[in-house]
C-alpha positions in Angstrom: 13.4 -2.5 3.7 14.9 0.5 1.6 14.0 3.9 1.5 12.3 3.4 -1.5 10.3 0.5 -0.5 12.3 -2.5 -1.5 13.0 -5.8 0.3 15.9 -6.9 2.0 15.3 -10.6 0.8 13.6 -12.6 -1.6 14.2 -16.1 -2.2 16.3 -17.7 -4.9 13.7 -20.4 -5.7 10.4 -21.1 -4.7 9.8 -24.5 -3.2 7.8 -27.0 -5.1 5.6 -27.2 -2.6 5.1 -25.6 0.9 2.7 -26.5 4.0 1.5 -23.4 6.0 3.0 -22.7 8.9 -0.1 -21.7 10.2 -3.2 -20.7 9.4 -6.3 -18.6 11.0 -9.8 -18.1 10.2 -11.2 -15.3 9.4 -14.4 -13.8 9.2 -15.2 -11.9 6.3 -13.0 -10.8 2.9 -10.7 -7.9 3.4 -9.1 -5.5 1.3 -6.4 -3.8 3.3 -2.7 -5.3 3.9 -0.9 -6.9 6.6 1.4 -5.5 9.0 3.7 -7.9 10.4 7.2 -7.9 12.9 8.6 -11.2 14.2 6.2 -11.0 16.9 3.3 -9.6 16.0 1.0 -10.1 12.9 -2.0 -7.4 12.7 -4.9 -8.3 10.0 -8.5 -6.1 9.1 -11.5 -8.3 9.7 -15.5 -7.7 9.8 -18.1 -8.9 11.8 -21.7 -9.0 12.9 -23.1 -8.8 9.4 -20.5 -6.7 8.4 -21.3 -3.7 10.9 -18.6 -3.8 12.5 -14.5 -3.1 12.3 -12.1 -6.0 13.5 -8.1 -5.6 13.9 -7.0 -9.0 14.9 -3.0 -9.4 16.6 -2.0 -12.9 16.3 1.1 -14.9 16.9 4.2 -14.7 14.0 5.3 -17.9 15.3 1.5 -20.0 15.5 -1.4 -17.8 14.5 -3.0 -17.8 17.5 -4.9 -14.1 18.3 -3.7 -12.0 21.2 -6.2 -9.2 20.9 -8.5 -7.7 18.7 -10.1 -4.4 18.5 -13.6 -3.6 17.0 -15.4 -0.3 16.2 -18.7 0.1 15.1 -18.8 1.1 11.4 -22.0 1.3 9.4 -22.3 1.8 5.4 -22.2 0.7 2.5 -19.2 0.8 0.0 -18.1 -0.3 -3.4 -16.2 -3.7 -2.9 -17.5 -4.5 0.9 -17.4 -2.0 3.7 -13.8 -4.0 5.0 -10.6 -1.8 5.9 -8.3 -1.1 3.2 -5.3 0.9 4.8 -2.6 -1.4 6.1 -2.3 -0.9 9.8 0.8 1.2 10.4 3.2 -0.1 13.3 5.2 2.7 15.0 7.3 3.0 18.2 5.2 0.2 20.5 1.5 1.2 19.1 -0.3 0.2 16.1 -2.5 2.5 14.1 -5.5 1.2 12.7 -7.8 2.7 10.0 -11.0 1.7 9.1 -12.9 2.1 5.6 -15.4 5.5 7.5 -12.5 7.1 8.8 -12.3 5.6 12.5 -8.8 6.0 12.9 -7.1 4.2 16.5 -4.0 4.3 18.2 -3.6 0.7 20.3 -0.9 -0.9 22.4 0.9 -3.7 20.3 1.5 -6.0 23.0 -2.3 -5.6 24.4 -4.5 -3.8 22.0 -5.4 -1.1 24.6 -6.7 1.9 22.9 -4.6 5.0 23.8 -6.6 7.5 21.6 -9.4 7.1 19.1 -11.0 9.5 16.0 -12.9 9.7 13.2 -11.0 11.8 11.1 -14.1 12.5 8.6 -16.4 14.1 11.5 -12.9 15.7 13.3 -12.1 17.4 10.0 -15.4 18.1 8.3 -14.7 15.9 5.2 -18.3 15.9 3.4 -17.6 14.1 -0.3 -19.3 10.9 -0.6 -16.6 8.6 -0.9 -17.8 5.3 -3.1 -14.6 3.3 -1.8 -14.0 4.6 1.7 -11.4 6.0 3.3 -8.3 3.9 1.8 -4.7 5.9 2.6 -2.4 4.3 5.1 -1.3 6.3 8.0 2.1 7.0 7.5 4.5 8.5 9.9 7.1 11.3 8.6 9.1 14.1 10.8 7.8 12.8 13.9 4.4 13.0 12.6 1.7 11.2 11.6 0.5 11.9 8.5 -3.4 11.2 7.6 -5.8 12.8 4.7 -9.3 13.4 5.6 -9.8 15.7 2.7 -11.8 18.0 4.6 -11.6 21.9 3.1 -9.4 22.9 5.8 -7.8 19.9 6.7 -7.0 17.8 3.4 -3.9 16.8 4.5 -3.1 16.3 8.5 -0.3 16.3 11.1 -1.0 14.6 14.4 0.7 13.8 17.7 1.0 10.1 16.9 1.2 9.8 20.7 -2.2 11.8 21.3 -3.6 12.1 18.3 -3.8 15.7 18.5 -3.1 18.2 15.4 0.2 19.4 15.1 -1.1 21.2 11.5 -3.4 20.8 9.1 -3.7 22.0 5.3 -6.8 23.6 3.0 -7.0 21.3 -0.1 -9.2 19.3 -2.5 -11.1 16.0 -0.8 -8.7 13.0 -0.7 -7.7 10.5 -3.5 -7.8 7.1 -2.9 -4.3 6.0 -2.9 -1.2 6.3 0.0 1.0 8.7 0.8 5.3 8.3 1.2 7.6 10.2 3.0 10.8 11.7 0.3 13.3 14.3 0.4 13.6 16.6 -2.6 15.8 19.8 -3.0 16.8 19.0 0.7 12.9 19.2 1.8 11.5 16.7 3.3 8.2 16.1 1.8 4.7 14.4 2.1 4.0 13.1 -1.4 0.8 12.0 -2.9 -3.0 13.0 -4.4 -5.9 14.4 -3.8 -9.1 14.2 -6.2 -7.7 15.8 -9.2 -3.7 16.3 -8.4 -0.6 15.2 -7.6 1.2 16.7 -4.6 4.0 17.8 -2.4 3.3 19.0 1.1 6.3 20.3 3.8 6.7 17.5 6.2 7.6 20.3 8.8 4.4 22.4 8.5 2.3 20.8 6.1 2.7 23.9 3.3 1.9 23.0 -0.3 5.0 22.9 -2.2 3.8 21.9 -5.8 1.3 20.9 -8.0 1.0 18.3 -10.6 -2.2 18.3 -12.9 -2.2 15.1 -15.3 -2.5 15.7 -18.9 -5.9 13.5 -18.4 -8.1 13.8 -16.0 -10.5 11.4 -14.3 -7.8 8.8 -12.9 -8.6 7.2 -9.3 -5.0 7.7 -7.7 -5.3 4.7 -6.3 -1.3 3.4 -6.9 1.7 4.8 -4.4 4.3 7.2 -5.6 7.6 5.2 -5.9 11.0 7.2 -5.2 13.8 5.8 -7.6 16.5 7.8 -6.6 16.7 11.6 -7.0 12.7 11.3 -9.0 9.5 10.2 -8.7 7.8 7.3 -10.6 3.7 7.7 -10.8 1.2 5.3 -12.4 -2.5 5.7 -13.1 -4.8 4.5 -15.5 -5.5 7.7 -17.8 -1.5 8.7 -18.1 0.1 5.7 -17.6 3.3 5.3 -16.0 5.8 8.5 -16.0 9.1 9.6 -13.6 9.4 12.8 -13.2 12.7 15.1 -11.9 12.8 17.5 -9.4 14.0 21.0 -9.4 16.5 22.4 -6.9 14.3 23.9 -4.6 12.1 20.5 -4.2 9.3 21.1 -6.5 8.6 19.1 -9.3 9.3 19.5 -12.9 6.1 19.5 -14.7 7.2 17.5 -17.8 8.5 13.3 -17.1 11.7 12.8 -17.9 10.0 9.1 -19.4 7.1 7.6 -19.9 5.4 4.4 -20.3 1.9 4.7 -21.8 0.8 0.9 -21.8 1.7 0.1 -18.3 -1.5 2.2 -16.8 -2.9 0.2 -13.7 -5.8 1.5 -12.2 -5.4 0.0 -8.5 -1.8 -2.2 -8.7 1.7 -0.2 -8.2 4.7 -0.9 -9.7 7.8 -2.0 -8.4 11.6 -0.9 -9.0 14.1 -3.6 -9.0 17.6 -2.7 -9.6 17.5 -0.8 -12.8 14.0 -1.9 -13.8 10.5 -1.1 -13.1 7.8 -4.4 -13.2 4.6 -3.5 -13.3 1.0 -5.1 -13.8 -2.0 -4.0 -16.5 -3.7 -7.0 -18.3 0.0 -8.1 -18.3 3.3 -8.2 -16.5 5.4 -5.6 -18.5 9.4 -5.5 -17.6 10.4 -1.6 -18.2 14.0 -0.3 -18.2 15.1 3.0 -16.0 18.1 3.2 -17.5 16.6 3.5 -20.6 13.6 6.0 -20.7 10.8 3.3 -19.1 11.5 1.4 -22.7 9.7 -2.3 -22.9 12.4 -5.1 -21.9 9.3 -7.3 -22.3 5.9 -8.5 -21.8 3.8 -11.6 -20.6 0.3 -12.0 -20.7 -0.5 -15.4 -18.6 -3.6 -15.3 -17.0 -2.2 -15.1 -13.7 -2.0 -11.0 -15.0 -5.3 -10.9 -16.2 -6.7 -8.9 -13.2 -5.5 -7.3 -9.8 -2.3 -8.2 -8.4 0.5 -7.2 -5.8 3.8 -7.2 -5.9 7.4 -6.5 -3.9 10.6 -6.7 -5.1 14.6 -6.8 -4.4 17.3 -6.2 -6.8 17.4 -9.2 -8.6 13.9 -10.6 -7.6 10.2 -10.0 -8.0 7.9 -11.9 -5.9 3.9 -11.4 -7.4 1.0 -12.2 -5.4 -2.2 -12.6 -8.2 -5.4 -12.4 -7.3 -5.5 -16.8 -7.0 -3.2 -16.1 -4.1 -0.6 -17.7 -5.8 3.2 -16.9 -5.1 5.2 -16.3 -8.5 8.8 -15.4 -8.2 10.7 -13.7 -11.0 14.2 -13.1 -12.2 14.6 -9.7 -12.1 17.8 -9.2 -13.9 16.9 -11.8 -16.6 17.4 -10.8 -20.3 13.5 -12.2 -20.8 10.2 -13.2 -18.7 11.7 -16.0 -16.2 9.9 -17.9 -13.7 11.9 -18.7 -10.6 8.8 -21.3 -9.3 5.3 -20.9 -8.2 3.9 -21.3 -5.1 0.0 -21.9 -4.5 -1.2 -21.2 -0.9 -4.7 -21.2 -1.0 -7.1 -23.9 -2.6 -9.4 -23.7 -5.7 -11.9 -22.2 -3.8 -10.0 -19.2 -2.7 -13.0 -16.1 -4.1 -10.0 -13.7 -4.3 -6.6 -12.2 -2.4 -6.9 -8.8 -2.7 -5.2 -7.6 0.9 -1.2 -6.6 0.4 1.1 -9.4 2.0 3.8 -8.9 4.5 7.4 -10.3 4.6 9.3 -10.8 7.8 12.6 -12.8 7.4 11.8 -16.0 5.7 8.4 -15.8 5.9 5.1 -14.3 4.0 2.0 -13.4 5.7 -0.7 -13.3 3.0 -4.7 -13.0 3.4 -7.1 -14.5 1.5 -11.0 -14.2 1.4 -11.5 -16.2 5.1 -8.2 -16.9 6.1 -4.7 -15.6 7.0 -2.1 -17.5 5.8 1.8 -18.0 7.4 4.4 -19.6 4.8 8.1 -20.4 4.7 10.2 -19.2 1.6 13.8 -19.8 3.1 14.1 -23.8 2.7 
């Protein structure tokens, strides 16, 4: 994968028709992605009446679990109490985040827990959060990088081998979206929101760099910060989709150097491929980099009626609605161009929600009580 998120391959076709390679049950619907290598596959489950957190490691090549991990989590959320950050695999361990802030450190191979927290009772985070704790760990300068939105700890550095805190930064309570790793004016920087903001944090030490304030407020900051190149492209569903340049000394120019006001997803983000940026609202719009986010085109088929996600290559765009069907797209086309469709789950599939993961030839993709292995490469 590229620095700024893309895939290194997407097919040139879909097949007609695909059997799974495998697929597992699952107990409950999930929100948060998959994390996948060519061994392991790592998938956010609930159980006992939905009380309680379950990471599940099965087998890339069968489906079969290896381990799983559960931690007691009690409450009650908007859109099921399931994790939504996508477990983060780093250096032999996988770190696993749950909805009320239970954040674990666990052997890949065996699920042993090295360390455990809750970073909402560590850091003294008191908003009531309606949708949970929903950022995925990241890792940056050695670092791993968490937001508990506390006073005195909004954003936080730990040890990723201890879990201890390497620094931590006063701020607003957290956002709901992800942060990413990007160097600006030679600075290294975590990039993401808060409540209210958009923001640049020193990887090294965690110091606010900048400050973005939208021109409206109220958005949920649910959608990643995309790095094209030397800016930033942002989407939300008050200011729509801008990019905005950077100054020499790494903060941000306050003003976009574009803008795109239709494409304004509240939970989906965009994806960049080659020179163009497809994004879903209502609609799959095609926008053109080169040319100040200006509409290529527009398609409104169902399949873009509500949530989907999406990844992308150069010349391909692979879209995962919320039937769990597989669309593949020309990207380079001149005009809206299927490349086949794919469906994976049956008609009784309630609704895919979780991120997929592609590894090689093959996606990983989670539905409402299943996890679902298929082969793209022929």
């Amino acid at each position: 994968m590229s620095r700024d998120g893309r895939l290194a391959w997407l097919p040139d076709q879909l097949p007609a028709k695909s059997d799974p390679v495998w697929e597992a049950t699952l107990t409950a619907p999930g929100l948060g992605g998959v994390a996948a290598t060519s061994e392991y596959v790592l998938v956010s489950d609930r159980e006992l009446n939905d009380t309680v957190d379950v990471f599940r490691c099965l087998k890339s090549a069968d489906g079969k679990e290896i381990w799983s991990h559960r931690t007691p989590a009690l409450g009650n959320l908007d859109y099921g109490n399931s994790p939504r950050a996508t477990p983060l695999l780093h250096e032999g361990n996988a770190y696993i985040q749950g909805a009320f802030g239970d954040l674990v450190c666990a052997e890949l191979k065996t699920g042993k827990a090295v360390w455990s927290l809750n970073l909402r009772d560590e850091f003294d985070a008191k908003d009531e959060r309606k949708w949970g704790v929903c950022d995925s760990p990241l890792i940056a300068d050695g670092k791993l990088i968490v937001a508990p939105g506390g006073k005195d700890a909004a954003l936080v550095a730990l040890d990723p081998k201890t879990g201890k805190p390497v620094w931590k930064t006063p701020g607003k309570p957290a956002g709901y979206g992800s942060f990413i790793a990007a160097k600006f004016g030679g600075t290294l920087q975590i990039i993401g929101y808060d409540t209210e903001t958009l923001g640049g944090w020193e990887a090294k030490t965690g110091k606010r760099l900048w400050t973005l304030t939208p021109e409206r407020k109220g958005d949920f900051n649910v959608p990643t910060p995309t790095v094209v190149g030397d800016k930033l492209l942002v989407t939300t569903e008050n200011n729509g989709t801008r990019l905005f340049a950077f100054k020499a000394d790494g903060t941000i120019e306050p003003k976009p150097t574009a803008t795109h006001k239709r494409l304004a997803p509240d939970t989906h983000t965009p994806v960049v491929a080659g020179d163009r940026v497809f994004g879903v609202w209502n609609r799959l719009y095609c926008l053109s980099l080169k040319d100040g986010l200006k509409e290529l085109y527009d398609e409104s088929t169902t399949a873009f009626g509500g949530y989907c996600a999406a990844v992308a290559t150069d010349t391909r765009v692979l879209v995962v609605p919320r039937s769990g069907e597989l669309i593949l797209l020309d990207a380079t086309a001149k005009e809206y161009t299927e490349l086949g469709r794919l469906a994976v789950f049956g008609k009784d599939e309630k609704g895919v929600y979780a991120h997929p993961a592609l590894v090689g030839t093959r996606v990983y993709l989670r539905g409402s009580s299943s996890i679902v292995c298929v082969e793209l490469g022929g």
